[in-house]
C-alpha positions as CSV (number, residue, x, y, z in Angstrom):
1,X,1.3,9.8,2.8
2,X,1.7,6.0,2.9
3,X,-1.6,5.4,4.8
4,X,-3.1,7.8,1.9
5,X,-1.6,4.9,-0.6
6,X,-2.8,2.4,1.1
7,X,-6.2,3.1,1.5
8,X,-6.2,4.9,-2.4
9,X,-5.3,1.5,-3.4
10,X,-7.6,-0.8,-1.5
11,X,-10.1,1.5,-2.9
12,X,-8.9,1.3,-6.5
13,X,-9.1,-2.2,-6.4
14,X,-12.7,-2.1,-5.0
15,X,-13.7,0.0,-8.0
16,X,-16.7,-1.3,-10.0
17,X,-16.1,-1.9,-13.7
18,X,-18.9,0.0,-15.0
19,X,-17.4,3.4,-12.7
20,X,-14.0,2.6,-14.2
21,X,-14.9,2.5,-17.6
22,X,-16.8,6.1,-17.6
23,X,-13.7,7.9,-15.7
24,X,-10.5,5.6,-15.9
25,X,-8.8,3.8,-12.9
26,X,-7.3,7.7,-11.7
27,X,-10.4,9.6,-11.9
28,X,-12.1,7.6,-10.1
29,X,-9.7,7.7,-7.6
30,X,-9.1,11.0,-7.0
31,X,-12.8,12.2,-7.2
32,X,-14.6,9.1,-5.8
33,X,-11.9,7.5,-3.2
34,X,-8.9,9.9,-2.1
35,X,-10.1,13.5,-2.4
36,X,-13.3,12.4,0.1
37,X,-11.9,10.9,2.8
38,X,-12.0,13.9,4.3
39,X,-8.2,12.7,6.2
40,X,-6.4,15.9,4.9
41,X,-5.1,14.1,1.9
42,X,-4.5,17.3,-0.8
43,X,-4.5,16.6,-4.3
44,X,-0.6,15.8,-4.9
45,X,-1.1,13.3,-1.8
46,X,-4.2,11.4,-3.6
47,X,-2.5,11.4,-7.5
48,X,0.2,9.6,-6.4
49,X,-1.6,7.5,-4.1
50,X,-4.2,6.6,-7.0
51,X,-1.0,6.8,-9.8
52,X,0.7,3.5,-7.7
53,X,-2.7,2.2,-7.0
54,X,-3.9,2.0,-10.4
55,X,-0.6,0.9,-12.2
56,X,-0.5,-1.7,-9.5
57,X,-3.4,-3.2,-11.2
58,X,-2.0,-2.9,-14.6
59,X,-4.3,0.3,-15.1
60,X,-3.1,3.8,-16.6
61,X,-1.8,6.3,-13.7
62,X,-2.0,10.1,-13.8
63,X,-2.1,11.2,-17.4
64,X,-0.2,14.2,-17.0
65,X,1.4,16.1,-14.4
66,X,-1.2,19.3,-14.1
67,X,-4.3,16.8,-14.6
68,X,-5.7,16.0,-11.3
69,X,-9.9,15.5,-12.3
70,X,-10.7,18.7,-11.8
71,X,-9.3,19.2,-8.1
């Protein structure tokens, strides 16, 4: 799960400000960065990954604990 955090958050940070704005720092993560990697992440793996990520940054984490973007 760590290697899941790290590369969720190197790819938070990469995230463009126009793709942030229309899904949120978490979003983004989960549907554009984590859930594709395609490394066996599952979805509990990626929202915590993308929570610490994002709040790393100073952005909002996983809004609640059932919402994971549609995954």
């Amino acid at each position: 799960m760590l290697w899941v955090a790290v590369v969720a958050f190197a790819a938070v940070v990469a995230v463009p400000a126009a793709a942030e704005a229309d899904q949120g720092c978490f979003c983004d993560c989960m549907k554009n960065r984590c859930m594709t990697l395609g490394a066996g992440a599952d979805k509990y793996d990626c929202a915590a990954a993308c929570t610490e990520g994002c709040t790393q940054i100073g952005k909002p984490g996983q809004p609640s604990d059932d919402d994971f973007c549609g995954f």
